[in-house]
C-alpha positions as CSV (number, residue, x, y, z in Angstrom):
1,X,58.3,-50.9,13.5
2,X,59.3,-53.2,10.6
3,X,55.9,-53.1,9.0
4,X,55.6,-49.1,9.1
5,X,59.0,-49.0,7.1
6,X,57.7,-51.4,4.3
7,X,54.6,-49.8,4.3
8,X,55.8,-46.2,4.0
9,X,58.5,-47.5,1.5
10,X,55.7,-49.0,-0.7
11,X,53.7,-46.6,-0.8
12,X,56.4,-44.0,-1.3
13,X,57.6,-46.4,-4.7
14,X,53.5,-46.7,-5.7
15,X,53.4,-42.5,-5.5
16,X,56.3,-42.4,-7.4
17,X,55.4,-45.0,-10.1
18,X,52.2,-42.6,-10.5
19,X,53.9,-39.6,-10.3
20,X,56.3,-40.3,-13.2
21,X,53.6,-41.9,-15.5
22,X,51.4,-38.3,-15.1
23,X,53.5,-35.9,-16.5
24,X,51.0,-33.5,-18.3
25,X,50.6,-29.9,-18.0
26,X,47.3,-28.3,-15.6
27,X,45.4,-25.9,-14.8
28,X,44.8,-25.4,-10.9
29,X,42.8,-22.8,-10.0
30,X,42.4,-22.5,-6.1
31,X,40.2,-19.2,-4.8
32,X,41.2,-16.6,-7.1
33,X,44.6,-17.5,-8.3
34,X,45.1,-19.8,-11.2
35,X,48.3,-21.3,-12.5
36,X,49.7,-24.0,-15.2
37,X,51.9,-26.6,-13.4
38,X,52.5,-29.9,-13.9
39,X,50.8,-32.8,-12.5
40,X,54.4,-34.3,-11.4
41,X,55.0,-31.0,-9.3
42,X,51.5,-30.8,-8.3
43,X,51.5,-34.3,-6.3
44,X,54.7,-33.7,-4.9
45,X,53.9,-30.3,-3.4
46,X,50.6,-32.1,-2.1
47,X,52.5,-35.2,-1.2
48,X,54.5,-32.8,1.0
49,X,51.8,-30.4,2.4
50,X,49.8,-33.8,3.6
51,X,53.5,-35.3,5.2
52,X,53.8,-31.6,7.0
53,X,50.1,-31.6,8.2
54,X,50.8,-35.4,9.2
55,X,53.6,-34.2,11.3
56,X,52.6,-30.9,12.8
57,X,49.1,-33.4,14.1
58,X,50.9,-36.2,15.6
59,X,53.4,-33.4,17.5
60,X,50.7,-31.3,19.0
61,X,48.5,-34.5,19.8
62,X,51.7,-36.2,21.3
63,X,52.1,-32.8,22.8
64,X,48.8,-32.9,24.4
65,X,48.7,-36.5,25.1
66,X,52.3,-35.8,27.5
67,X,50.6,-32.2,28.8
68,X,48.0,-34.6,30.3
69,X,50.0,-37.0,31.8
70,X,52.4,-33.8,33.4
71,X,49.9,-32.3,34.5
72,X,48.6,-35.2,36.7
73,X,51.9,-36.1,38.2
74,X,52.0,-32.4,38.5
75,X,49.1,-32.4,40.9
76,X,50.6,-35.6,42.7
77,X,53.7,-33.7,43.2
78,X,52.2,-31.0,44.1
79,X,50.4,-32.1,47.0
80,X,53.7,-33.8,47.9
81,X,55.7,-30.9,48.5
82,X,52.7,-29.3,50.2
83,X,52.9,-32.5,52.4
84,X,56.4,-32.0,52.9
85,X,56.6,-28.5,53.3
86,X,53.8,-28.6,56.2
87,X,55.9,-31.1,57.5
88,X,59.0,-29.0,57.9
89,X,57.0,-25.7,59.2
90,X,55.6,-27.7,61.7
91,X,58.5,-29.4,62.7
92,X,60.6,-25.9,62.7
93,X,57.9,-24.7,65.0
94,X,58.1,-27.8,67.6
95,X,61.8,-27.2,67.5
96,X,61.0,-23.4,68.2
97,X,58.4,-24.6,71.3
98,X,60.5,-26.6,73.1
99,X,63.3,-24.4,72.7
100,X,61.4,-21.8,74.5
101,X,60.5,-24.5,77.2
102,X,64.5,-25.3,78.0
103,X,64.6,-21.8,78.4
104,X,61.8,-21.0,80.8
């Protein structure tokens, strides 16, 4: 866990370093819009689009990853409480039979 946080805070000071020495005005065109920002502005909104799209895949794979594992402990359960529950119908009926046999 360590090594992520030195990591991340490295390259966060090595994107920052480069962020401040490019301060110069651009043009970005992108489909049919085009607009003058700077470069500083530019790699931060990029900087935070690729953190967001970072994020957003690692929760749905996570996501995905835990559906899984549900889903097969769902079955598991599943046939438990089928188990169980064929259980307690049959054992409501044998109660039910001999029932009727103290009767007769």
């Amino acid at each position: 866990m360590k090594v992520k946080l030195v990591t991340s805070l490295v390259l966060a000071l090595l994107a920052f370093v480069f962020i401040t020495q490019n301060t110069d005005v651009v043009m970005v065109n992108f489909l049919s819009w085009s607009v003058e920002i700077s470069i500083v502005l530019l790699v931060f909104i990029m900087l935070g689009v690729g953190i967001i799209i970072g994020w957003s895949l690692n929760s749905y794979l996570r996501f995905v990853r835990n559906r899984k594992r549900t889903k097969g402990q769902g079955n598991t359960e599943m046939q438990s409480n089928i188990v169980r529950d064929n259980l307690t119908t049959n054992e409501k009926e044998g109660v039910e039979v001999q029932e009727d046999k103290e009767l007769s």
